[in-house]
Structures are given as C-alpha cells and as structure tokens.
C-alpha positions as CSV (number, residue, x, y, z in Angstrom):
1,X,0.0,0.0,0.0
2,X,1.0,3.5,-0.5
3,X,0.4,6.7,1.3
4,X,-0.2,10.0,-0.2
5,X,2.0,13.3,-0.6
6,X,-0.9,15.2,-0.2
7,X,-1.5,12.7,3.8
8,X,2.2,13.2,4.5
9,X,2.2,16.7,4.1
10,X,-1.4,17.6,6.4
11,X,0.8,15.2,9.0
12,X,3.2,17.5,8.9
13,X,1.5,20.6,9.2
14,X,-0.8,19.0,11.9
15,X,2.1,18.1,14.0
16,X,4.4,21.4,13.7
17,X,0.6,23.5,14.7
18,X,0.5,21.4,17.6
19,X,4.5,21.6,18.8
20,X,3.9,25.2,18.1
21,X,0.6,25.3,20.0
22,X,2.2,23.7,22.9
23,X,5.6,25.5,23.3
24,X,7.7,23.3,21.7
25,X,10.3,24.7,20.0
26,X,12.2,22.9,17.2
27,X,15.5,23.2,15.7
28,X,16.3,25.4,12.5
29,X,16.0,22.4,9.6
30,X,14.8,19.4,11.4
31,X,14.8,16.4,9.6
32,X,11.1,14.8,9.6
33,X,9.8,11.4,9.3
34,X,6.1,10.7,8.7
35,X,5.0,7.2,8.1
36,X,1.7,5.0,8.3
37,X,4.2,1.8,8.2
38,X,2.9,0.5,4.9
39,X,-0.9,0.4,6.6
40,X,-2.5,2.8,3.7
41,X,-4.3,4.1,6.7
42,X,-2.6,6.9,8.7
43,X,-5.9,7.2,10.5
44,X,-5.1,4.4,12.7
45,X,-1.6,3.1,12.1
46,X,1.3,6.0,11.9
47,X,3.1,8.8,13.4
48,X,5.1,11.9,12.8
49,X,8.6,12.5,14.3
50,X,11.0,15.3,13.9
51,X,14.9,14.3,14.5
52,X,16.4,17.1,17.2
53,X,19.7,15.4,17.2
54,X,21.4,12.9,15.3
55,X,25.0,11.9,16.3
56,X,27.1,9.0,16.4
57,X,26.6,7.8,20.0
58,X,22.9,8.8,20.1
59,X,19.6,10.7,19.0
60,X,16.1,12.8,20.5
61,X,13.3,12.6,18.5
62,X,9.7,14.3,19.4
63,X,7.0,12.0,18.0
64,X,3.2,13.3,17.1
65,X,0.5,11.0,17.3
66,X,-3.1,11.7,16.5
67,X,-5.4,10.0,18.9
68,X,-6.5,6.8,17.7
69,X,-3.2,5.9,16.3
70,X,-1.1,3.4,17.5
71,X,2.6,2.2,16.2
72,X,2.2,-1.7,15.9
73,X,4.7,-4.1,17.7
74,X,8.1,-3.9,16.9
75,X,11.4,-3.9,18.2
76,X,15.4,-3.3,17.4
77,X,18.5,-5.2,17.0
78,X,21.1,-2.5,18.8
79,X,18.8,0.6,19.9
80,X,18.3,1.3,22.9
81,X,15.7,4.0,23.9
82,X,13.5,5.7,25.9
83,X,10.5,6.7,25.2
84,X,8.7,10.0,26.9
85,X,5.7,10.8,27.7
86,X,6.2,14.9,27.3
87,X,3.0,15.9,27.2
88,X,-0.8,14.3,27.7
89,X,-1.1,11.0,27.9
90,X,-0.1,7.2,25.6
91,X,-0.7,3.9,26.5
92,X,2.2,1.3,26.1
93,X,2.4,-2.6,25.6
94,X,5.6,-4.6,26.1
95,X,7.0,-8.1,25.2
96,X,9.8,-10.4,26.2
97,X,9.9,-11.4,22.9
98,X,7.3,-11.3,19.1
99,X,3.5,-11.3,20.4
100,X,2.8,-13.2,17.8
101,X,4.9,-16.2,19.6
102,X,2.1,-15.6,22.0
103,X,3.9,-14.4,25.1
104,X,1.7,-12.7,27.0
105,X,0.7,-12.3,30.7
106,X,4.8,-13.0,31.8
107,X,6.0,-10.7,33.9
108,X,8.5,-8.2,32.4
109,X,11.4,-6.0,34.4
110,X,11.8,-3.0,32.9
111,X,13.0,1.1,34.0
112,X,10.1,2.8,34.4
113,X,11.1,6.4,35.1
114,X,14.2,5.0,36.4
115,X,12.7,2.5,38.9
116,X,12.9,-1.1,37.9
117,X,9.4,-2.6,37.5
118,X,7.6,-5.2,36.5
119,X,4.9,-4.9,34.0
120,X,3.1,-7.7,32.1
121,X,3.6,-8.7,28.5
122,X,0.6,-8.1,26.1
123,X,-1.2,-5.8,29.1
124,X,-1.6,-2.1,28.0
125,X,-0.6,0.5,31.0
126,X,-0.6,4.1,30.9
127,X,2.6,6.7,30.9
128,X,1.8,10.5,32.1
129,X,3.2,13.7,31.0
130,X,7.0,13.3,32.7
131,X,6.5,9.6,33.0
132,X,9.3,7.7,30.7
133,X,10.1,3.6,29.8
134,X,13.6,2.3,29.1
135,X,13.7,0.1,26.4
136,X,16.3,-2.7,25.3
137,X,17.0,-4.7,21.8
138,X,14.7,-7.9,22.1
139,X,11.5,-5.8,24.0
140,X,9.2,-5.4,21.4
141,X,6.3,-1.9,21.9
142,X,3.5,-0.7,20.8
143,X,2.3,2.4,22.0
144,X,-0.4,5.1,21.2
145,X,-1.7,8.5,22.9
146,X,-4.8,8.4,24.5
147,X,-5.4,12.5,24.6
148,X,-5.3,14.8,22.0
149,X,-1.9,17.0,21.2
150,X,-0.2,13.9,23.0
151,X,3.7,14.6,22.8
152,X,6.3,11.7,22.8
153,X,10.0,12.0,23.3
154,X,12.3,9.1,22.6
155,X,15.9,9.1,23.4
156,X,18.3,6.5,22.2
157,X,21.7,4.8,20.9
158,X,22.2,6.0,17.6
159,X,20.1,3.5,15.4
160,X,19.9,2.5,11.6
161,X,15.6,3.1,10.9
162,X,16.3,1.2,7.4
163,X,17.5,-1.8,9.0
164,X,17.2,-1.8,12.8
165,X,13.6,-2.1,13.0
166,X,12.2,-5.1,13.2
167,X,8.3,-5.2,13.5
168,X,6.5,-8.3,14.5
169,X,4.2,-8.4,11.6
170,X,6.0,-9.2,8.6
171,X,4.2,-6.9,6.6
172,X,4.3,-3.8,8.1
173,X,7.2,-1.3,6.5
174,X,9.3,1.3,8.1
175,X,8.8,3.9,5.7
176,X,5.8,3.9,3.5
177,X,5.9,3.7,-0.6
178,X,4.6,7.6,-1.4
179,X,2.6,8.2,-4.0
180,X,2.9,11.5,-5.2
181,X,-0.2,13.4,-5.5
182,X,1.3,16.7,-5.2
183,X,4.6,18.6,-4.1
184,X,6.2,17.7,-0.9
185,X,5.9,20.6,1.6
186,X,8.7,19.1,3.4
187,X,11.9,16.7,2.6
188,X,11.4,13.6,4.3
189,X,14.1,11.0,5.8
190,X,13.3,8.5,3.3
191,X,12.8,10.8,0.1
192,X,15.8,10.2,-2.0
C-alpha cells in the first residue's frame, strides 16, 4: 500500500501547529519522518517524528500522534531508547519477545522512570506527561496516545531506521511507498 503526498504533508503541518501550540520549540531544519508503516491508513496506524539530534553515540526525536493511532509491535536489533511521555497521555504494551509467539501475561522487568518494574507482557498501561520507559533490543512496543496533542520523546543509541527495525508483523514497513499526489511541503528522511 501507498500513502499520499498530499496525507504526509497535512501530517506534517498538523504536528508542527501542535508543537507550536504547545511551546515546543524545534531546531532550524529538522529532519522529519512521517510514516503510516505500509498500513495505507494513517488514521489508525502511523506517526510523525521530527529528529532534534542525530550523532554517532545517540539521538532525540519528538514524535506526534493523532489520537486513535497506534505504532504496531516492533522492536530493534542495537537501539536502545527511551521513550517520553512529554505531554498528555499514551498507552504502552511490552514483550519479552514477538506477540505473535504468543507471550503474554509474563512478567517483564523493565526502567520505568528510572525504577525497575515489572509490567506484564501483552497488558496495555498508561505513561503521564513526565513519565518515561527504558527500552532494550529484544522488547518489542507498541504504543499510542490516549489524549489529543499527546507529545512523545524518545531518546536513544544512535540506530539504523532502514534496517534496525524489526516489526512483528512481517508486513508492516518502516517507511511507506509515497505516491505523489502533489509537491512535498517538506523533505522527508526517506525521500531520496
């Protein structure tokens, strides 16, 4: 499936309204990502994320979700990360390994805010504004706000997106195939 120009760039200006509504303020020439991983349906399945730094030891990004989106299951070879609540609300699910194995209801450890805890696999619970979860390779997430103008930070090890990713549903894509329905109102990671 492909996703429009014409969605990418209303993504876009929908998520740089609401970091401006909000306070945020974002570098000069950020390099932005929008994606609805291959779903055809950015309604549902997708976010928006704007790089603030990208160096050899690590990265920030600030992620946009509309409500009623989630990011499916997934996880990463090397990355490590953390991922912020900065503002409203999201709802998380871990794993100890691919749902689709079935591993749910195990307990998980995990750094929740910088606290070891122990959540269980497959059942959704809720990060605040402030409230962050340390991820390692091997824990596959899913996560998706649960207010409007919902704000996520994630921190991390510097990471390959083309081929650190791994998703647990085969057919779910990184970065969607565009089909361009009109001109780009901003350069993307993935254009070429």
């Amino acid at each position: 499936m492909s996703m429009k120009r014409s969605v990418i760039n209303a993504a876009y200006r929908e998520a740089l309204a609401v970091f401006h509504r909000t306070g945020w303020a974002l570098p000069l020439h950020p390099r932005w990502d929008v994606t609805d991983c291959g779903s055809g349906d950015f309604d549902r399945c997708g976010l928006v994320l704007v790089n603030l730094a990208e160096e050899p030891e690590y990265s920030e990004k600030l992620i946009y979700m509309r409500l009623g989106q989630t990011i499916p299951a997934h996880t990463h070879h090397k990355k490590k990360e953390d991922i912020i609540c900065r503002r409203g609300e999201l709802m998380m699910e871990l794993w100890a390994g691919s749902p689709a194995a079935g591993r749910t209801g195990t307990p998980i450890k995990v750094k929740r805010s910088g606290e070891w805890v122990s959540v269980v696999s497959g059942r959704p619970f809720k990060l605040v504004a402030g409230e962050r979860v340390t991820l390692l390779p091997g824990i596959y997430h899913s996560f998706g706000p649960t207010q409007p103008d919902t704000i996520i930070g994630e921190v991390s090890t510097a990471n390959d997106d083309t081929s650190d990713n791994v998703f647990a549903d085969s057919s779910v894509a990184r970065f969607p195939l565009i089909e361009e329905d009109e001109p780009a109102a901003v350069r993307l990671v993935s254009d070429r």
